[in-house]
FIMILO-982523 format. One record per residue (C-alpha): residue in three letters; x, z, y; residue number from 1. Coordinates in nm, 4 decimals. Example, Ala and Ser with C-alpha at 12.3 -4.5 7.8 and 13.67 -1.06 7.14 Angstrom:
# residues 2
pt residu:ALA | x:1.2300 | z:0.7800 | y:-0.4500 | num:1
pt residu:SER | x:1.3670 | z:0.7140 | y:-0.1060 | num:2
//
This chain:
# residues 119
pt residu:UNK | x:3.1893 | z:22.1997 | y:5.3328 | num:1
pt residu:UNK | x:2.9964 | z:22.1159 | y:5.0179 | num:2
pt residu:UNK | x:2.8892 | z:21.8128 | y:5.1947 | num:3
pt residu:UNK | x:3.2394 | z:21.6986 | y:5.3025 | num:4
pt residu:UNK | x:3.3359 | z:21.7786 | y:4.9341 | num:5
pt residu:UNK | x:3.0228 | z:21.5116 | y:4.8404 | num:6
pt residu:UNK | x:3.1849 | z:21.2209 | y:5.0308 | num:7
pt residu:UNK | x:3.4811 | z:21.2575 | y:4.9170 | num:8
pt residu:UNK | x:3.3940 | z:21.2852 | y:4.5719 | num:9
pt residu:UNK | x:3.2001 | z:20.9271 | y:4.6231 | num:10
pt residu:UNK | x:3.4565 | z:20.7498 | y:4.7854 | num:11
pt residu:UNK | x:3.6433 | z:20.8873 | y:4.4901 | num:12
pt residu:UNK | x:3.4483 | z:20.7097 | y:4.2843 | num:13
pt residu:UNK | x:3.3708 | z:20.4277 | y:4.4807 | num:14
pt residu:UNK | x:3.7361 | z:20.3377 | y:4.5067 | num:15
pt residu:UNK | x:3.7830 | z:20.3876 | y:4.0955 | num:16
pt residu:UNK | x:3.4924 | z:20.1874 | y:4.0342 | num:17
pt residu:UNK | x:3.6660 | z:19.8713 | y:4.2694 | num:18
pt residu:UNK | x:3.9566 | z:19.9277 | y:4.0527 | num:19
pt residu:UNK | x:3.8219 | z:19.9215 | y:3.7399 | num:20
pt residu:UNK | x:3.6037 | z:19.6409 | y:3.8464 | num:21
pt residu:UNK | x:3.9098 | z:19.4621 | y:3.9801 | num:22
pt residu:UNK | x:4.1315 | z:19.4347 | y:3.6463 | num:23
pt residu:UNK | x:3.9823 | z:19.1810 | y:3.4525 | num:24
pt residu:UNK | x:3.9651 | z:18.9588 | y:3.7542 | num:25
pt residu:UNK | x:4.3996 | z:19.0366 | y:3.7336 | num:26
pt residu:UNK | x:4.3697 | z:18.9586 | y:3.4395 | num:27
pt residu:UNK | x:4.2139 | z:18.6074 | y:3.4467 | num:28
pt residu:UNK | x:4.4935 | z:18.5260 | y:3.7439 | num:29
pt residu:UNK | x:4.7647 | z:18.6620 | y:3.4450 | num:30
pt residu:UNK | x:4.6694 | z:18.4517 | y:3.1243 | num:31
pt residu:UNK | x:5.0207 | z:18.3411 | y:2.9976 | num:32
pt residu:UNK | x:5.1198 | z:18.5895 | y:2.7917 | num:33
pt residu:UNK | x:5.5087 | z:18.7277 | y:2.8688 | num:34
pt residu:UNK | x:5.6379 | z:18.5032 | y:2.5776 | num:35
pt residu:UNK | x:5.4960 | z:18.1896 | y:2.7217 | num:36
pt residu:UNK | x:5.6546 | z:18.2469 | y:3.0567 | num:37
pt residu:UNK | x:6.0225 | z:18.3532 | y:2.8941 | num:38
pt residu:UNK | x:5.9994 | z:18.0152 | y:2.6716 | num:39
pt residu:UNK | x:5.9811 | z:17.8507 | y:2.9751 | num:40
pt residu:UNK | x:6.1986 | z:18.0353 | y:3.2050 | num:41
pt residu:UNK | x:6.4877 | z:17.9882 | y:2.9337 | num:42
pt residu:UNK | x:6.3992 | z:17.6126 | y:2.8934 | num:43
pt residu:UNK | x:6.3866 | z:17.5608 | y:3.2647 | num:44
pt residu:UNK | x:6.7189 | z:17.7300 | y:3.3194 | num:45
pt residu:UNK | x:6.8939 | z:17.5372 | y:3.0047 | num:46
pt residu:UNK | x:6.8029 | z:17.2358 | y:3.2392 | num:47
pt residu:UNK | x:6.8607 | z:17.3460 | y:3.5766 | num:48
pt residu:UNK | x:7.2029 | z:17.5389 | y:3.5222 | num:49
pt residu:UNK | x:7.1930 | z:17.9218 | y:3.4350 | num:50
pt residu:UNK | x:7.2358 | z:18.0878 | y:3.7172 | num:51
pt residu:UNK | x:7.0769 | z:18.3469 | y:3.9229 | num:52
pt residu:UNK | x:6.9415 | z:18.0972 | y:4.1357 | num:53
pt residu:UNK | x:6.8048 | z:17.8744 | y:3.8552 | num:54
pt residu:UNK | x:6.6173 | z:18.2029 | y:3.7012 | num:55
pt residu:UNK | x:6.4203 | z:18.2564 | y:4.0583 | num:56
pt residu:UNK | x:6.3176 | z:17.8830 | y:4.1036 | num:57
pt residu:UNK | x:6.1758 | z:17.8785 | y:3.7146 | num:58
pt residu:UNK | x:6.0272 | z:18.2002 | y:3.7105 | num:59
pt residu:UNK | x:5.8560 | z:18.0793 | y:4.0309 | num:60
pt residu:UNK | x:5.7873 | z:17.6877 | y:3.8456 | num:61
pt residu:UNK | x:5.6087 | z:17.9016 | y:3.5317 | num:62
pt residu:UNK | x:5.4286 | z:18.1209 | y:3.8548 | num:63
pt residu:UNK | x:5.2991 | z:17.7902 | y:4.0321 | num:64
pt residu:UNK | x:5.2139 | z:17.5968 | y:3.7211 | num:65
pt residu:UNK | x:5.0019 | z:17.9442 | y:3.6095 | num:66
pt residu:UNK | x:4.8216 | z:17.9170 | y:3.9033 | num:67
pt residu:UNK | x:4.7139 | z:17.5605 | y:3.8833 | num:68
pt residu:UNK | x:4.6429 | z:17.4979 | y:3.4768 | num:69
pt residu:UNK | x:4.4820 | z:17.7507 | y:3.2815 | num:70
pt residu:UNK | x:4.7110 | z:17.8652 | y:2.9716 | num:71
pt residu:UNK | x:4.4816 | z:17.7129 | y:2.6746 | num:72
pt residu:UNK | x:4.5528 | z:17.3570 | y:2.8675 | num:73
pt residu:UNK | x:4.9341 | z:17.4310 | y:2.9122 | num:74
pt residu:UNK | x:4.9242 | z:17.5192 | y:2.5461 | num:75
pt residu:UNK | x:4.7359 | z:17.1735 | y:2.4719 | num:76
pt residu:UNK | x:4.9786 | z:16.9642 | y:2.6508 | num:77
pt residu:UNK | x:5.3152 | z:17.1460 | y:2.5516 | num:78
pt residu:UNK | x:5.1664 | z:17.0595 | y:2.1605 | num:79
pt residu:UNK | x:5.0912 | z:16.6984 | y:2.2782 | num:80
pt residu:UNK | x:5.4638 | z:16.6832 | y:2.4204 | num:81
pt residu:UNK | x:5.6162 | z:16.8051 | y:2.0838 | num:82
pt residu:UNK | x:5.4157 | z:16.5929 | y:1.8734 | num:83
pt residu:UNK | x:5.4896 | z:16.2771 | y:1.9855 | num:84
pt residu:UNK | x:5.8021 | z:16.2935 | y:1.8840 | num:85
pt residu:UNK | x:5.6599 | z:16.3284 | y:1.5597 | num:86
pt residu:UNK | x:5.7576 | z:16.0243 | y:1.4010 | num:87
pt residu:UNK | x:5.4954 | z:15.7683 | y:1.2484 | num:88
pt residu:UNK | x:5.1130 | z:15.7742 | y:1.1988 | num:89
pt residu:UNK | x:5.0834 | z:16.1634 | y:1.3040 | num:90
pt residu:UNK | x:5.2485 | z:16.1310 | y:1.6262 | num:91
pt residu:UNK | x:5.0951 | z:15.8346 | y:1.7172 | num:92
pt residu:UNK | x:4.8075 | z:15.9801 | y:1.7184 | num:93
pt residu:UNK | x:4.8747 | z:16.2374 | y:1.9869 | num:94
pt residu:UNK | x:5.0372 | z:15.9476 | y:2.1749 | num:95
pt residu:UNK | x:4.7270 | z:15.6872 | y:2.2051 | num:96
pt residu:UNK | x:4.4481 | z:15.9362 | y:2.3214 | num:97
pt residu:UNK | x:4.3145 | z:15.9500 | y:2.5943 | num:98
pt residu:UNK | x:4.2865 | z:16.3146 | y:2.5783 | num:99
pt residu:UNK | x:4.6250 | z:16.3705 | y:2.4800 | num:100
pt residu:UNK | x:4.7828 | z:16.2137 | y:2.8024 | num:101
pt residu:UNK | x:4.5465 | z:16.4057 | y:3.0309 | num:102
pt residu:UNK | x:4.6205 | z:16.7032 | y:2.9243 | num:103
pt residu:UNK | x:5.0382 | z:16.5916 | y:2.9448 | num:104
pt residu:UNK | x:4.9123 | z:16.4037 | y:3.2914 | num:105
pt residu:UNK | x:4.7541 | z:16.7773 | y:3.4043 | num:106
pt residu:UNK | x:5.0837 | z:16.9679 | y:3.3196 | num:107
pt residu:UNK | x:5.2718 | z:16.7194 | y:3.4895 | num:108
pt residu:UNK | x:5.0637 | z:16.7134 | y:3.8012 | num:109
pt residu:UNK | x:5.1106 | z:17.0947 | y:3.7831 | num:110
pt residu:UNK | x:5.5260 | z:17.1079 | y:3.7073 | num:111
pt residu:UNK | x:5.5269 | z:16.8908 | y:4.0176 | num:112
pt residu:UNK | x:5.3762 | z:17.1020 | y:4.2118 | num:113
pt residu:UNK | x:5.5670 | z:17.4014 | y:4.1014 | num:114
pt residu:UNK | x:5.9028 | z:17.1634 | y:4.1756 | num:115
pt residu:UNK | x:5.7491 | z:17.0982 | y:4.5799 | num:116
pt residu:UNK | x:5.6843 | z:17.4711 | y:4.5727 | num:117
pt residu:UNK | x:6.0043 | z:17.5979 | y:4.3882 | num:118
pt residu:UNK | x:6.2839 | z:17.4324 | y:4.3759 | num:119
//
């Protein structure tokens, strides 16, 4: 009995352990914070119609393009797409780099994939 009470008490433990162990992997899958994926829901559904249907197929785009493009890069390349329409000297500058289009070139790569997968 006090054996059988043993096991259990280590597969107990053993199965806490994988769970502990297993959220921070969660929550490198889950970088975009809530507010990130709303903004872009709502966008998404301003463009596509706001219906039902519209809120599944951009909650599912924001999904997709989570998966492909860590959030510090979407972040980069949504400020490189409001800044160039920053008129004169300061937007041109976000408009000539070569960094600046890769990291709009990565999110677009990314929204199309989410529009294959989604839409």
């Amino acid at each position: 009995m006090a054996r059988l009470a043993k096991t259990l008490a280590s597969g107990a433990a053993l199965i806490f352990a994988c769970a502990v162990d297993a959220s921070p992997q969660a929550a490198e899958l889950n970088d975009y914070p809530t507010s990130a994926r709303v903004d872009y829901v709502f966008g998404c559904m301003k463009a596509n119609g706001e219906t039902r249907r519209s809120l599944e197929q951009c909650s599912c785009s924001i999904d997709v393009i989570a998966s492909i493009l860590p959030y510090d890069r979407y972040v980069a390349a949504e400020t490189v797409l409001r800044m160039v329409q920053v008129p004169g000297m300061l937007g041109g500058e976000f408009r000539s780099t070569d960094i600046a289009r890769n990291a709009v070139e990565d999110l677009r790569r990314a929204q199309a994939e989410a529009e294959v997968r989604c839409f």
